[in-house]
C-alpha positions in Angstrom: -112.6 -147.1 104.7 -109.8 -148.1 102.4 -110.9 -149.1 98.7 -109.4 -152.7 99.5 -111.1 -153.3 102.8 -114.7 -153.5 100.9 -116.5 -156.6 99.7 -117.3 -156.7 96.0 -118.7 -159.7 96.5 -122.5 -158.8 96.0 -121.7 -156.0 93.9 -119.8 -158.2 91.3 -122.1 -161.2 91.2 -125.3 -158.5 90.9 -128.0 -161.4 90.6 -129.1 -163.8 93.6 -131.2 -167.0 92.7 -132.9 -166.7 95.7 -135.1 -163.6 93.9 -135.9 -165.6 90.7 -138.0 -168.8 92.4 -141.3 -168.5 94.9 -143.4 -170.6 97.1 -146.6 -169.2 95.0 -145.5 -170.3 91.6 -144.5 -174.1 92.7 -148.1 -174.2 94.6 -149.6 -173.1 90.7 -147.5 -175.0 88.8 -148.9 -178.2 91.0 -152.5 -177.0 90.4 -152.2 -176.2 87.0 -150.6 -180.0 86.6 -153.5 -181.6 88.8 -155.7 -180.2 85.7 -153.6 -180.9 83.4 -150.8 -183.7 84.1 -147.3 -183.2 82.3 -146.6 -185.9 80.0 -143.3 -187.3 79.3 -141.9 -187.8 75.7 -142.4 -191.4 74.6 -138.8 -191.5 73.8 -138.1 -191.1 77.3 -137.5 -193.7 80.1 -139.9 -191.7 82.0 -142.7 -192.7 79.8 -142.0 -196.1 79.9 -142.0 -196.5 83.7 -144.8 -193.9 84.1 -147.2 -196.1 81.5 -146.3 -199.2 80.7 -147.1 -202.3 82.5 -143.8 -203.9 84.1 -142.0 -201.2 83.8 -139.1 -202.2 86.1 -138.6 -205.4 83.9 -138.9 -203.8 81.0 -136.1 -201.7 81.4 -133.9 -203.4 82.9 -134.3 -206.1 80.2 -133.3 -203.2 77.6 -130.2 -202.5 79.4 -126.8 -204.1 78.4 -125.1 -203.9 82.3 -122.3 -205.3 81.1 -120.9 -202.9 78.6 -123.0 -199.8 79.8 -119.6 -198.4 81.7 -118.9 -197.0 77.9 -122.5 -196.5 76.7 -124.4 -192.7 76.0 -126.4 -193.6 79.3 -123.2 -193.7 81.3 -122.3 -189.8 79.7 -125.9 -188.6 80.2 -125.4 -190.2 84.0 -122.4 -188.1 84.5 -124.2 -185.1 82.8 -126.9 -185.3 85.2 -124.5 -185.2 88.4 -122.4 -182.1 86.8 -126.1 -180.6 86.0 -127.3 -181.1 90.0 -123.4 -180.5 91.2 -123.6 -176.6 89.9 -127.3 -176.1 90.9 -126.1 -177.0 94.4 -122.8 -174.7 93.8 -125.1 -171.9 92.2 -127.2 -172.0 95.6 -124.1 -172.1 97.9 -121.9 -169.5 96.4 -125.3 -167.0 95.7 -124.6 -163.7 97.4 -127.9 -164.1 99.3 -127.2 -167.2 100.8 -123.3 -166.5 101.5 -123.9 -163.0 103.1 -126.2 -165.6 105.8 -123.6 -168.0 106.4 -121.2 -165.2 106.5 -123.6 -163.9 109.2 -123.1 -167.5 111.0 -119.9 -167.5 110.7 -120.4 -170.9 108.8 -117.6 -171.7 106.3 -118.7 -172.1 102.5 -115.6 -173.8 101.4 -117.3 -177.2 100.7 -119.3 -175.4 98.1 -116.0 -174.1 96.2 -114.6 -177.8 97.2 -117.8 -179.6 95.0 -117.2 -176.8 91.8 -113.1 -178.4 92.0 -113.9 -182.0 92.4 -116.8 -182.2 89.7 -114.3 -180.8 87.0 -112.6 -184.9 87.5 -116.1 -186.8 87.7 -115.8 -189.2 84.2 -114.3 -191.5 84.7 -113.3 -191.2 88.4 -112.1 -193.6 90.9 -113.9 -195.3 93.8 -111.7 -192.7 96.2 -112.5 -189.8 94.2 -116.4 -190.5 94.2 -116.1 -191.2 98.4 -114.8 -187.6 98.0 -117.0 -186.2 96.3 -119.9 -187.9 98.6 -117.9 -186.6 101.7 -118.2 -183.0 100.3 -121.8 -183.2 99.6 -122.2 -184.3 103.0 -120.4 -181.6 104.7 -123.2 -179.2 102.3 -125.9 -181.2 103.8 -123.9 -180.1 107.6 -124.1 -176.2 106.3 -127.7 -175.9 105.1 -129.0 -178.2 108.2 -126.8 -175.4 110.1 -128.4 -172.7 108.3 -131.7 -173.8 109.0 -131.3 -174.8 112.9 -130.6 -170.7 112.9 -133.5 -169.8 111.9 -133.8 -167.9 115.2 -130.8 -165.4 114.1 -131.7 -164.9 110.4 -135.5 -165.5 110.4 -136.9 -167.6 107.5 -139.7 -167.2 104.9 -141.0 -169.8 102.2 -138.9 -168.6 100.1 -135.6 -169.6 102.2 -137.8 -172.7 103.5 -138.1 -174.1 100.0 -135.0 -173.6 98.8 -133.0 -174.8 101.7 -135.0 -178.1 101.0 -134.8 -178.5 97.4 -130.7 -177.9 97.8 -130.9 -181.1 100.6 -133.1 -183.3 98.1 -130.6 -182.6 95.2 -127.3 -183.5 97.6 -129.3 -186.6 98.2 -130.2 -187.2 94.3 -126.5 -186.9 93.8 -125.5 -189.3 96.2 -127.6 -191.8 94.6 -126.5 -191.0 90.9 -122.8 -191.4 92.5 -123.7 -194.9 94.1 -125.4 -196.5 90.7 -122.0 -194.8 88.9 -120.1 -196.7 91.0 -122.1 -200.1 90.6 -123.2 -199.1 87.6 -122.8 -203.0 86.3 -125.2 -203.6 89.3 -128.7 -204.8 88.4 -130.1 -204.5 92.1 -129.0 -200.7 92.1 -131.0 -200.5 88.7 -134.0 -201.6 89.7 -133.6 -199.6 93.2 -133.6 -196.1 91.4 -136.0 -197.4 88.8 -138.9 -198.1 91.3 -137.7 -195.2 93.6 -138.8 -193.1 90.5 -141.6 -194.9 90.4 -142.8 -194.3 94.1 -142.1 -190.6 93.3 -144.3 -189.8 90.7 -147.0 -190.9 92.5 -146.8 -187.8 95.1 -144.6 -185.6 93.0 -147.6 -183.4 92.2 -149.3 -183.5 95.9 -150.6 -180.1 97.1 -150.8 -181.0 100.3 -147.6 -182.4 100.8 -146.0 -179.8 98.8 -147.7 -176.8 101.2 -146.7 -179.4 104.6 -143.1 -179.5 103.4 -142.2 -176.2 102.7 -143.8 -174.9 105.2 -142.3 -176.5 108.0 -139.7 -174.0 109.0 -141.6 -171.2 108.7 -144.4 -173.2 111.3 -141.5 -173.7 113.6 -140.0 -170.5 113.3 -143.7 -168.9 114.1 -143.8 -171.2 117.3 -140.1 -170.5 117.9 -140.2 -167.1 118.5 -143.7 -167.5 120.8 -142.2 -170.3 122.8 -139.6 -168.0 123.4 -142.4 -165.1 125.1 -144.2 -168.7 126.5 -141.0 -169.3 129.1 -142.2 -166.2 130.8 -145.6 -167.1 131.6 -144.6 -170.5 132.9 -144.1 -170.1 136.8 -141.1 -171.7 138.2 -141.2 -171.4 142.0 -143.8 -170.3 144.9 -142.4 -166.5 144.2 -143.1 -166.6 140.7 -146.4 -167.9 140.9 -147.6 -164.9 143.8 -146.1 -163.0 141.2 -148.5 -164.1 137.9 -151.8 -163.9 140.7 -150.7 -160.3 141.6 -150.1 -159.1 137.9 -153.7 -161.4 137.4 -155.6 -159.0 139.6 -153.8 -156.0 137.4 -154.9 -157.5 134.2 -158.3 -158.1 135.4 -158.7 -154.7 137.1 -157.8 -152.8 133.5 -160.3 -155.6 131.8 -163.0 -154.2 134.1 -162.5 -150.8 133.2 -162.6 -151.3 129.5 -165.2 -153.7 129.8 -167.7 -150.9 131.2 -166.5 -149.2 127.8 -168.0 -152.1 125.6 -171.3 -151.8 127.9 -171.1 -147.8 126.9 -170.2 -148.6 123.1 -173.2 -150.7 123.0 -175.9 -148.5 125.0 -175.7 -146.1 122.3 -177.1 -148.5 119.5 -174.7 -147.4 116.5 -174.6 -149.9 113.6 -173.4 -152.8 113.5 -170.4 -152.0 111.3 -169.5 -149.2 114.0 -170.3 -151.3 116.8 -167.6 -153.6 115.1 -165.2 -150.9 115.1 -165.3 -149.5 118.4 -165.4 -152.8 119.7 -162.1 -153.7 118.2 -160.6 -150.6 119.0 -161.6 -151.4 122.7 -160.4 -154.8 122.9 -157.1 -153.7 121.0 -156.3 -151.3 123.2 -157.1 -153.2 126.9 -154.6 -155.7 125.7 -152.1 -153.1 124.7 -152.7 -151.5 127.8 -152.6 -154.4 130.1 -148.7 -155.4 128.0 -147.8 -152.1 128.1 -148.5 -152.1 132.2 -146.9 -155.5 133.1 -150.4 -157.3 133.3 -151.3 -160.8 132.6 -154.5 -161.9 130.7 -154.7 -165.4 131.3 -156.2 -166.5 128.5 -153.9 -165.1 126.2 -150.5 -167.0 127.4 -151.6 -170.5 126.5 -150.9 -170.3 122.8 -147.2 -169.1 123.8 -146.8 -171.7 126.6 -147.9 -174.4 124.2 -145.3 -173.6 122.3 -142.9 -173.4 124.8 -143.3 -177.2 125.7 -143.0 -178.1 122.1 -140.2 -176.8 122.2 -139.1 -178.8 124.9 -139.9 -182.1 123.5 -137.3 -181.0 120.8 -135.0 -180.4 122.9 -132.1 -181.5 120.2 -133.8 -179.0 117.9 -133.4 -181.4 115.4 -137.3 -181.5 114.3 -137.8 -184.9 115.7 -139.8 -186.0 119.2 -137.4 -187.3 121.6 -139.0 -187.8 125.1 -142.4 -186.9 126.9 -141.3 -188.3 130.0 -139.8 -185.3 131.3 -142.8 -182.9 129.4 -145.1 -184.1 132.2 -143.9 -181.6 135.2 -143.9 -178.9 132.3 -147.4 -179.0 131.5 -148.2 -179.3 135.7 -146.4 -176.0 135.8 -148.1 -174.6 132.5 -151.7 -175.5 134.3 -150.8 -174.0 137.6 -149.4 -171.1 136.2 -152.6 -170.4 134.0 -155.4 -171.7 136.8 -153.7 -168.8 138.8 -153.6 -166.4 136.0 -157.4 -167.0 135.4 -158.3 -166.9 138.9 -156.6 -163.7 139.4 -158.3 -161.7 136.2 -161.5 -163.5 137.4 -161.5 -161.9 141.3 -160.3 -159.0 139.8 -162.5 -158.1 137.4 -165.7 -159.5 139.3 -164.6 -157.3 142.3 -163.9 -154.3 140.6 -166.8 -154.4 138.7 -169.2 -154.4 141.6 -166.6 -152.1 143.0 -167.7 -149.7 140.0 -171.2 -150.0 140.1 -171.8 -149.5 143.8 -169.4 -146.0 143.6 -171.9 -145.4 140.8 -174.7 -145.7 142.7 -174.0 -144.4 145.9 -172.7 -140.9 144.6 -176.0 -140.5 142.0 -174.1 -141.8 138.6 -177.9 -143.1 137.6 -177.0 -141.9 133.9 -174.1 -144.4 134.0 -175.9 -147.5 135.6 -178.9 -147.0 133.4 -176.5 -148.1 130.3 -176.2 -151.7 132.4 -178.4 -154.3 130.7 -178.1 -157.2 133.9 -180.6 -159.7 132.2 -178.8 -159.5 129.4 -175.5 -159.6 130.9 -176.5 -162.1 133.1 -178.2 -164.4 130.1 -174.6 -163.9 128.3 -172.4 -166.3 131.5 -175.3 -169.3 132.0 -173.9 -172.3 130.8 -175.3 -173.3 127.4 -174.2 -175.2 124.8 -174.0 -171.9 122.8 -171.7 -170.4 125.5 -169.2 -173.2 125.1 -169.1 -172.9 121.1 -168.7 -169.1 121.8 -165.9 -169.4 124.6 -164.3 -172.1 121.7 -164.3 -169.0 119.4 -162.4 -166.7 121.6 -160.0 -169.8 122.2 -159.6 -169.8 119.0 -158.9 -166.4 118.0 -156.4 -166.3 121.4 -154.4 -169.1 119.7 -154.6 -167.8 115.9 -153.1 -164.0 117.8 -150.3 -165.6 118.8 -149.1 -167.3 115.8 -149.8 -163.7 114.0 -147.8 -162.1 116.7 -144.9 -165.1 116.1 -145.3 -164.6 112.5 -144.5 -160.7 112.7 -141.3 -161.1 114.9 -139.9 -163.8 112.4 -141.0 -161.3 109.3 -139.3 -158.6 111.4 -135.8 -161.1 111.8 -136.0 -162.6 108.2 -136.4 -159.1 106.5 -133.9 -156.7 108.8 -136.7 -154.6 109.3 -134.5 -152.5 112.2 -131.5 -152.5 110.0 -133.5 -150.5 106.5 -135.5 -148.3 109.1 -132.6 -147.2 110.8 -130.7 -146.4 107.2 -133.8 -145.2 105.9 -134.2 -140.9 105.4 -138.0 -141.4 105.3 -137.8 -142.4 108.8 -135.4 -140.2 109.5 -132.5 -143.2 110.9 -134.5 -143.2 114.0 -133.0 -145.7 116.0 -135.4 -145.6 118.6 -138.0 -146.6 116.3 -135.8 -149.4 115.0 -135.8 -150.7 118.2 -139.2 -150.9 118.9 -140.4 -152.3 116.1 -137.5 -155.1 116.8 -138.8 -155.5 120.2 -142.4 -154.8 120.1 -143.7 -154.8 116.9 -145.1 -158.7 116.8 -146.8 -158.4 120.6 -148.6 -154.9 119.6 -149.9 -156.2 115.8 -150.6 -159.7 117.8 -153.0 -157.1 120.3 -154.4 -155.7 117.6 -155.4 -158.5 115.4 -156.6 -160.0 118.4 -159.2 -157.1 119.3 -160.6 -157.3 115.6 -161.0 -160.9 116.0 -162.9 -160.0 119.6 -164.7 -157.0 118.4 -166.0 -158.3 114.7 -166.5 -162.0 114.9 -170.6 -161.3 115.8 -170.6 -160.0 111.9 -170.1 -163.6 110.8 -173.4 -164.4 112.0 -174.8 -162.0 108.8 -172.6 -164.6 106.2 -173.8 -168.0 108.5 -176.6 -169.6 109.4 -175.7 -169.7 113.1 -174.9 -167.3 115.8 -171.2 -166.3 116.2 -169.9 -164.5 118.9 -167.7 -164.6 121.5 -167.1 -165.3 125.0 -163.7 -164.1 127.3 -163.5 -164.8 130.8 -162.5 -161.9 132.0 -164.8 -159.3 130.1 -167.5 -162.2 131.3 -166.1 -161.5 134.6 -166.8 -157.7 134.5 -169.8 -158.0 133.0 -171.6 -160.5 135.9 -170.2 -158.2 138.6 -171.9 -155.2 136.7 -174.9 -157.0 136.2 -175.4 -158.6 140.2 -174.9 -155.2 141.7 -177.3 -153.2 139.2 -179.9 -155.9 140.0 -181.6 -158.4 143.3 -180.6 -161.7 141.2 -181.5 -164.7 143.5 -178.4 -166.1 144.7 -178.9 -169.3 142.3 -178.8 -167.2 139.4 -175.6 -165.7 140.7 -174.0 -168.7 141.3 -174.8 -170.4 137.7 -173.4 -167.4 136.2 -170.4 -167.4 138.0 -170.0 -171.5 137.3 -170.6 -170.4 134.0 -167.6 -167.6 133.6 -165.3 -170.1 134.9 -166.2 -172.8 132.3 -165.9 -169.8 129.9 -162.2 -169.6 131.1 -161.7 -173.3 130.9 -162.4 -173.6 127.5 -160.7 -170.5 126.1 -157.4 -171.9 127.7 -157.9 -175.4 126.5 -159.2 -174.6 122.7 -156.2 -171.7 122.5 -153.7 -174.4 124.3 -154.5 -177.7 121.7 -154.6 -175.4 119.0 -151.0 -174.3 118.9 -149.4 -177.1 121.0 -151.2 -178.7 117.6 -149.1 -176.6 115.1 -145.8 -176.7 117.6 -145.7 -180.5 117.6 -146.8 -180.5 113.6 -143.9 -178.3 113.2 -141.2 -179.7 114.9 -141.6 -183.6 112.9 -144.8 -185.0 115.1 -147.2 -187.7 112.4 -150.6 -186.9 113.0 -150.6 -190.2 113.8 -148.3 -189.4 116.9 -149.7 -186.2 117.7 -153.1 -188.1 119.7 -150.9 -190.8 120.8 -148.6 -188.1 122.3 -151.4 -186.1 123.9 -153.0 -189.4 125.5 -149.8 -190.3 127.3 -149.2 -186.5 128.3 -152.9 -186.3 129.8 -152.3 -189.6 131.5 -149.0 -189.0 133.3 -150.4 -185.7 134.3 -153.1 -186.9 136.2 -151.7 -189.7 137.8 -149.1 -187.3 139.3 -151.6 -185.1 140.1 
């Protein structure tokens, strides 16, 4: 390549904002000033609005409207817009930022069009402010832009925070330009006076602070698993065959590997090895079960959650616009996971006894001998405690799939495919480029998801309860190796069964609210709206059946 076809542009400005501010240091900063408030200098109008009684009027009774077009406050006004102005510019024209909307192909010219016009601010005309407003409005356009891509560049707190403090300083401008051009005005005054005012009281907000620059990242997680949830949605009487038939293949694996965990535990390790082996059990059925085309029921509700979120937005502008139309999507989202779980429920059952009767009709005694069926059996009655166990695994299927959403954004926002394949230490491999691009958020989602499973009875040594957990189809397996390994009365058998199906029910519903939860949080739903929007959701469900 020629010397003039390269781009300097990085290489020349050498320094990118975007590496000198964090999300960790504005969250200290916040609790460091909850301890210990900052105080404004008494010489300072801050002061006097922050602490003194009528604040409002007392200003505005110190201020000489008439001839304050030529006072010091008019300069320091004009000051404050240049000072905002090039922090705005700075952010736009930052090699970071540019190389993205280069990426977009999103034009930066209104960013090089704000550093011409603020050069003419004193003093300016009523056209030349309108201008100037109309540029910083075309700025808002680009970094709206920049985040509704989130999907193409990923995002982090980092880009989340920034993005939003460049939109609150376009709109701070605005303002300073509107009280510069009705600077004479006493109602403009006493509008940016008590607007100060209202500010200050949740300036230093942790909560607010972590809910508002957060937000993309939320909706980037549940982007990226609503866009895995569309497949596990069934569309047509093919496609729902299709999810029983890959049920029964998921259940059948779950079967097998739950005769492991039956093994694992006949041999009485410790606990801390139990833990292990558990883990690496779980981890690998649901790699296994991926890796095969399989469906585990229980673990698509998180993603289909997210998936209808999604749909609610469907103007991807963060805000709620219909449920109307939501209510055939969640009919399809239930019938496509009542199939799923009936499917790895047969399956697994069936196989299981399947198992157990090979075993003992061809003399496997050492292998049914490691089958505890009282136990087994005790583990699928319902029981209060089986519900707050079956909520657990619910909640550990929905907190896997915002991990495994979290990994594919990290993957985006950070080119991870891009530095391995231009990397010597993993010798440009392509190929593994491509799967971590691909795969990488599904297989550490599988994983974190099995050390969830396989550990969570540990807690019970930190808490003064029993945890543990309960999956339907593991539940499955284990009741069909329990019934044929023992003459249980038929009650029994049926209560257990009854009670593996309630398992199921409440791993899909606890994993579904969860992240339909986070989805609607993150896409602009008040948690106000949020119960409101799940009654009316629940009722037009049911009345069409």
């Amino acid at each position: 390549m020629q010397l003039k076809q390269l781009n300097f542009y990085s290489f020349f400005t050498k320094y990118s904002l975007m590496e000198e501010y964090g999300f960790s240091s504005g969250l200290l900063s916040r609790l460091f000033r909850k301890i210990l408030p900052v105080v404004p200098d008494k010489n300072t109008v801050e002061y006097v609005l922050l602490h003194e009684a009528d604040a409002v009027d007392s200003v505005l009774s110190a201020l000489d409207l008439e001839r304050i077009s030529d006072s010091a406050i008019a300069k320091q006004l004009d000051l404050s817009i240049k000072a905002l102005c090039s922090k705005v510019i700075a952010f736009g024209l930052d090699s970071n930022i540019k190389g993205k909307y280069n990426f977009l192909a999103l034009d930066s010219a209104p960013f090089e069009d704000l550093l011409e016009k603020i050069n003419y601010l004193t003093g300016c005309k009523r056209e030349e402010t309108l201008i100037l407003t109309a540029s910083l409005e075309a700025i808002d356009v680009l970094i709206i832009n920049l985040r509704k891509n989130k999907n193409k560049i990923g995002t982090n707190f980092h880009l989340t925070m920034t993005t939003r403090r460049m939109l609150e300083y376009t709109n701070r401008i605005k303002e300073l330009l509107d009280l510069k051009l009705n600077i004479n005005s006493k109602k403009h005054w006493e509008n940016i006076l008590t607007t100060f005012i209202e500010y200050s009281k949740y300036k230093n907000s942790i909560r607010r602070y972590i809910g508002r620059h957060s937000d993309l990242v939320a909706l980037e997680i549940v982007e990226h698993t609503s866009n895995r949830g569309g497949k596990y949605i069934a569309e047509g009487r093919k496609e729902y065959w299709s999810f029983f038939y890959k049920s029964l293949f998921g259940g059948g694996i779950i079967a097998v590997f739950a005769l492991f965990k039956i093994a694992i535990d006949a041999y009485q390790f410790g606990q801390f090895s139990n833990a292990f082996l558990f883990s690496l059990n779980y981890a690998l059925c649901f790699i296994v079960v991926k890796e095969l085309g399989g469906i585990i029921a229980t673990k698509q509700p998180a993603m289909t959650a997210s998936r209808i979120a999604k749909d609610i937005d469907k103007q991807n502008d963060l805000k709620i616009d219909s449920i109307k139309s939501i209510t055939t999507l969640v009919g399809k989202v239930f019938r496509s996971q009542f199939i799923s779980i009936l499917g790895n429920f047969l399956m697994a059952l069936t196989l299981a006894c399947l198992i157990m009767y090979f075993f003992h009709t061809f003399g496997f005694e050492n292998f049914t001998k490691i089958v505890k069926p009282e136990y087994l059996i005790k583990n699928a009655v319902p029981t209060p405690k089986l519900f707050f166990f079956a909520a657990i695994a619910g909640f550990f299927l929905a907190l896997s799939g915002l991990i495994s959403g979290y990994i594919e954004n990290k993957v985006v926002a950070s080119n991870i495919p891009y530095r391995i394949f231009n990397n010597q230490l993993f010798l440009r491999s392509k190929r593994l480029a491509n799967f971590v691009e691909k795969k990488a958020g599904a297989l550490l989602g599988n994983i974190c998801l099995g050390f969830f499973l396989g550990t969570a009875f540990l807690l019970s040594n930190l808490l003064p309860f029993q945890i543990d957990i309960r999956h339907i189809a593991f539940s499955s397996a284990n009741v069909g190796y329990a019934i044929t390994n023992y003459d249980f009365d038929t009650n029994t058998i049926l209560f257990a069964l009854l009670g593996v199906l309630l398992i199921g029910f409440v791993n899909l519903i606890v994993s579904f609210s969860i992240t339909l939860y986070l989805a609607l949080k993150s896409r602009g739903a008040s948690f106000r709206l949020i119960p409101k929007l799940m009654m009316t959701i629940s009722k037009n469900f049911f009345r069409q059946g």
